[in-house]
C-alpha positions, 0 to 999 in steps of 0.5 A, spaced: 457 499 470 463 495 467 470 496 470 473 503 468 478 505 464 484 510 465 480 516 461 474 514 466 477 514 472 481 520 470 475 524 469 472 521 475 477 526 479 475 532 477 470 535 482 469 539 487 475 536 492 480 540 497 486 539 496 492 543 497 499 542 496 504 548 497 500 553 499 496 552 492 489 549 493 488 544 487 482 545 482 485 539 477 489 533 480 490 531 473 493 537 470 497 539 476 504 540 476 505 536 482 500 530 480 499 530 473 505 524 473 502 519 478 494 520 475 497 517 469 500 512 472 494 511 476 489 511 470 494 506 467 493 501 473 485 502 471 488 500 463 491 495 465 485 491 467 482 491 459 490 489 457 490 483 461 482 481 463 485 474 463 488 475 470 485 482 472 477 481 472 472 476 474 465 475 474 461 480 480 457 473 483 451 476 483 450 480 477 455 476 472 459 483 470 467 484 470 470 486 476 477 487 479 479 480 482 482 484 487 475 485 490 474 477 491 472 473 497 476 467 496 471 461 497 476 455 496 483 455 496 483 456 489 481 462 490 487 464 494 492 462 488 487 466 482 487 472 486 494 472 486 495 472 480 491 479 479 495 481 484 502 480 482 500 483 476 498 490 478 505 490 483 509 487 477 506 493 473 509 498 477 514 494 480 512 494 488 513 501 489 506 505 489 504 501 495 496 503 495 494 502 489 486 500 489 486 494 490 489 494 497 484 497 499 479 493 495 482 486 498 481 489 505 473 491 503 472 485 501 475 482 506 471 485 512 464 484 508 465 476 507 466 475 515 461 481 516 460 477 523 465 480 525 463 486 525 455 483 527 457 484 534 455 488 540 449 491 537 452 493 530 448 489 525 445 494 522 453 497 520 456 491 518 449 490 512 451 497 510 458 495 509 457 488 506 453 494 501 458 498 500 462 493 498 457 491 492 457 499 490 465 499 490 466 492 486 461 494 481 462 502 479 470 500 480 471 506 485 479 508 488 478 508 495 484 511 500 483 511 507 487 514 513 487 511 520 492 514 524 491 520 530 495 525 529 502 525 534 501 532 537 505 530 544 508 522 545 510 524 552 502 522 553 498 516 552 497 514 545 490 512 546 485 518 546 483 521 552 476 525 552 478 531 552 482 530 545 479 535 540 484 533 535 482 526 533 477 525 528 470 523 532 463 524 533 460 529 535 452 530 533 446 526 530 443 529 525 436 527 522 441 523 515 447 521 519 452 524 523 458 529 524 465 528 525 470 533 527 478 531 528 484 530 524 488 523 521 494 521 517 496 518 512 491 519 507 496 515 501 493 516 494 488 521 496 489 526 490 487 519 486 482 516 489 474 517 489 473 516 496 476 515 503 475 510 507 476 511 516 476 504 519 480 501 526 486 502 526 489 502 534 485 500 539 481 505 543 481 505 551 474 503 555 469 510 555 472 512 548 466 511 544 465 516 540 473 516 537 470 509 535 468 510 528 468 508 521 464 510 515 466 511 507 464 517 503 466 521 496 473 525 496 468 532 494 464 531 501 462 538 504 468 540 510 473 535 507 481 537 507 487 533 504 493 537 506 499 533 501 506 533 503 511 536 498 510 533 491 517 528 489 514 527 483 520 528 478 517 531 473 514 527 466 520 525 462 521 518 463 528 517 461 530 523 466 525 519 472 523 512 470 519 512 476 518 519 480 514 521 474 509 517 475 509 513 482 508 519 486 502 516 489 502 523 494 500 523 502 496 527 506 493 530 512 486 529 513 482 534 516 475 533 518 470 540 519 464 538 521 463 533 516 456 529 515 457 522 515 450 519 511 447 513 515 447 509 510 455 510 510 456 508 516 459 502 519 460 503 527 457 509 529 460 510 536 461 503 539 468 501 541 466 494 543 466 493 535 472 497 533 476 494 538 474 487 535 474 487 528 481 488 527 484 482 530 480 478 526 481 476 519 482 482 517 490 481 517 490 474 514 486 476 508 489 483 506 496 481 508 496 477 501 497 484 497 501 487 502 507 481 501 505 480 494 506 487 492 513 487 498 516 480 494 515 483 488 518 489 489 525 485 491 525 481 485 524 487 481 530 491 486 535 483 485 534 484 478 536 491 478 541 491 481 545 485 477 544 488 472 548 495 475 553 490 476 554 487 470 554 493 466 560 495 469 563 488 470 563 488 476 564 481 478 567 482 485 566 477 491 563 484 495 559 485 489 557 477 489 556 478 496 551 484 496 548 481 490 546 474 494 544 478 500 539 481 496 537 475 492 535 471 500 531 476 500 526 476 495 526 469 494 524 468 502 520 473 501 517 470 494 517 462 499 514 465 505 507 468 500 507 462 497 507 458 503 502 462 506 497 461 500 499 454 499 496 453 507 489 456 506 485 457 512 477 457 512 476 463 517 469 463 517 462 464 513 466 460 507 471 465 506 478 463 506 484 466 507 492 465 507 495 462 513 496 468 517 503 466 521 508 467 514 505 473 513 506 475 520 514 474 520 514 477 513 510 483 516 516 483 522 522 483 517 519 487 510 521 494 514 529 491 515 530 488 508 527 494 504 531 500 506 537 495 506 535 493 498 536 501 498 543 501 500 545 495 497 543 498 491 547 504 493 553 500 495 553 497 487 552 503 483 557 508 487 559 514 483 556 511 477 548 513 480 551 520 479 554 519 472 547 519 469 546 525 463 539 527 462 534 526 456 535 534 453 543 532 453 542 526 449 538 529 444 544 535 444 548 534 437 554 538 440 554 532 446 551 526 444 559 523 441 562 525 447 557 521 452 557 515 446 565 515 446 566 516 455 559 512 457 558 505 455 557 499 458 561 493 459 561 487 453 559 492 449 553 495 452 551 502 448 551 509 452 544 510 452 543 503 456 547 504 461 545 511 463 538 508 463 539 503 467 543 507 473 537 512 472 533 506 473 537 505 479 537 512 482 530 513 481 529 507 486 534 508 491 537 515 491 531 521 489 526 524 493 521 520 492 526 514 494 525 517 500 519 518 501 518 510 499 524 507 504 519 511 511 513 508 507 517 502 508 520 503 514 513 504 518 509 500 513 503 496 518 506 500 523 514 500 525 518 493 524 520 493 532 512 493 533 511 487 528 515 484 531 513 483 538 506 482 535 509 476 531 511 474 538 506 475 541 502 471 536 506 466 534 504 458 536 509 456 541 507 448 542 511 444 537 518 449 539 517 449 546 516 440 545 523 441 542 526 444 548 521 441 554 524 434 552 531 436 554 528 438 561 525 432 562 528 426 559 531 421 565 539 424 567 542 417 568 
């Protein structure tokens, strides 16, 4: 199958799925109220790939078909760099703030498929065959998978690790003659009214004797016993003027709840087997899928530096403090922007000749995006003041009765039209100031779990030889 278009998978999202936003089951995401924006603004990621083939598709290795670049294994260094490309297309396209469009999780499959001997450990052979296959069938049919990873929080005054007796978290609870059961609940499946399946796979580590909450598998999002309980829609609704970005980048959030599900054998990638499910995610996994991540993350703060100089300059605001917050925003994307190219330009063979970036620039990247994003936002804020409130709708600029008092009382600076400028803060709104601002700024804070937590990750992680000769010389150079 050729890499689809917008109308195709459009029509792939209707089907039998549970859904339910408010207290409304949802028969057609793509014509439903709460959805219909973010469908087509997902259908348009999927045009996008025929708009610029030249930076989006690449031959599949086996078959020679036009797939999404994201699916690559990187073989050579070259590779790290051609993948960016696709890469910076799709977060250029809608501008860092849908952070699962499909090629994250396209990176991540393709990841755990080139270094399946990570997952070829502790009697689970079997398992990583089936995901290398399961990968071919997502390249090659062009699928939006989400995933959900996280155990519900039901009391954090307990160990976070799952005790046996917990009858919340997802789990295995039976062999059946084609597969297995699963019971249980996880968070946070983003982007599940948009996608065609839905991936579990390691998140936290499991503690000895939990096995059978060591599970990982891929089905489709109609699969019998499967619900998605979304949280509110901030889309806001389909004019673009009035809402630039929430009327087609809500990618939504649900709760996912596993009734009895059978799993086929077929799609099952650890069967009940801690060991594994505690290995595979130390592994390479960070080094290759962060490339999209900070990718899309660097993006996000170029787009939110232009942004807000533009506000600036709209209003003439050449003020020290405006300067200042402006550079502040500015070191921001541009070490963001420097650390990527820094990781893609230090390629590492991780093992059977898959390549990824360096790992360690993306480590520091990861520890400081959760500070800098929400900052963005309150830079923004900070510039636009009023201004972000003083923004008329698209119905009033259309209306004949007021359409020469918002000329005459809302232009620009150096003559810049009303329509402009009232654009541009709505812009600025959108990104910084409405629901799905919200909804966007919690994503970033707790993005690959919460900045505090990556930052002890990264010192945990973080080689120490060169510093430490640094400072050991001044400890053991002669005093006299």
């Amino acid at each position: 199958m050729a890499v689809r278009t917008g109308a195709e998978f459009l029509r792939g999202l209707k089907d039998d799925r549970s859904i339910w936003v408010g207290n409304e089951k949802v028969t057609d995401a793509v014509s439903h109220p709460a959805f219909a924006g973010a469908a087509q603004g997902m259908a348009a990621v999927f045009d996008l790939q025929h708009q610029a083939p030249d930076d989006l598709l690449i031959p599949d290795p086996e078959t020679g078909e036009a797939i999404n670049v994201s699916h690559m294994i990187p073989r050579s260094p070259e590779d790290i760099k051609r993948r960016h490309r696709g890469l910076r297309r799709i977060a250029e396209h809608t501008v860092g703030v849908m952070g699962r469009t499909p090629d994250y999780m396209n990176v991540t499959y393709a990841g755990f498929a080139g270094c399946h001997d990570e997952w070829s450990v502790f009697g689970n052979e079997a398992g990583a065959a089936r995901q290398v296959e399961y990968q071919k069938f997502l390249r090659r049919q062009d699928i939006s998978l989400t995933h959900t990873l996280i155990h519900p929080t039901i009391d954090k005054a307990r160990d976070e690790a799952p005790g046996q007796e917990n009858d919340v978290i997802l789990r295995k609870v039976a062999d059946t003659e084609h597969g297995i059961i699963v019971r249980g609940a996880r968070i946070l499946a983003t982007l599940a009214p948009f996608s065609d399946e839905i991936a579990v796979y390691p998140g936290r580590p499991l503690p000895e004797g939990a096995d059978k909450f060591a599970v990982s598998f891929c089905i489709p999002m109609a699969t019998p016993g499967l619900k998605f309980i979304c949280r509110d829609s901030v889309a806001g609704g389909t004019n673009r003027f009035d809402h630039p970005l929430s009327s087609r980048f809500d990618e939504q959030d649900a709760f996912v709840v596993f009734d009895d599900v059978e799993i086929p054998r077929d799609r099952v990638f650890i069967d009940a087997n801690a060991k594994v499910y505690n290995h595979v995610m130390t592994k390479s996994w960070n080094a290759n899928v962060m490339q999209q991540t900070m990718v899309r993350a660097a993006t996000k703060l170029e787009f939110a530096w232009g942004l807000a100089t533009a506000m600036a300059e709209v209003i003439g605001d050449k003020s020290p403090n405006a300067q200042q917050l402006l550079g502040e925003l500015w070191s921001y994307a541009e070490l963001a922007r420097a650390a990527v190219q820094a990781a893609e330009d230090r390629p590492i063979e991780w093992s059977n000749g898959v390549w990824t970036p360096a790992p360690e620039p993306f480590s520091a990247l990861r520890a400081t995006m959760p500070f800098w994003m929400p900052r963005a936002n309150e830079i923004i804020t900070l510039l636009g003041s009023h201004n972000l409130l003083a923004t008329p709708t698209w119905a009033m600029m259309k209306n004949p009765d007021l359409r020469p008092y918002i000329d005459k009382y809302l232009p620009g600076a150096h003559g810049v039209d009303a329509e402009r400028r009232i654009r541009l803060f709505r812009l600025a709104w959108d990104f910084a100031g409405t629901a799905l601002a919200s909804r966007v700024a919690l994503y970033e804070r707790f993005y690959l779990t919460s900045g505090q937590r990556n930052q002890i990750r990264a010192q945990s992680n973080a080689p120490r030889a060169r510093a430490m000769a640094l400072v050991e010389r001044f400890l053991t150079e002669p005093v006299d």
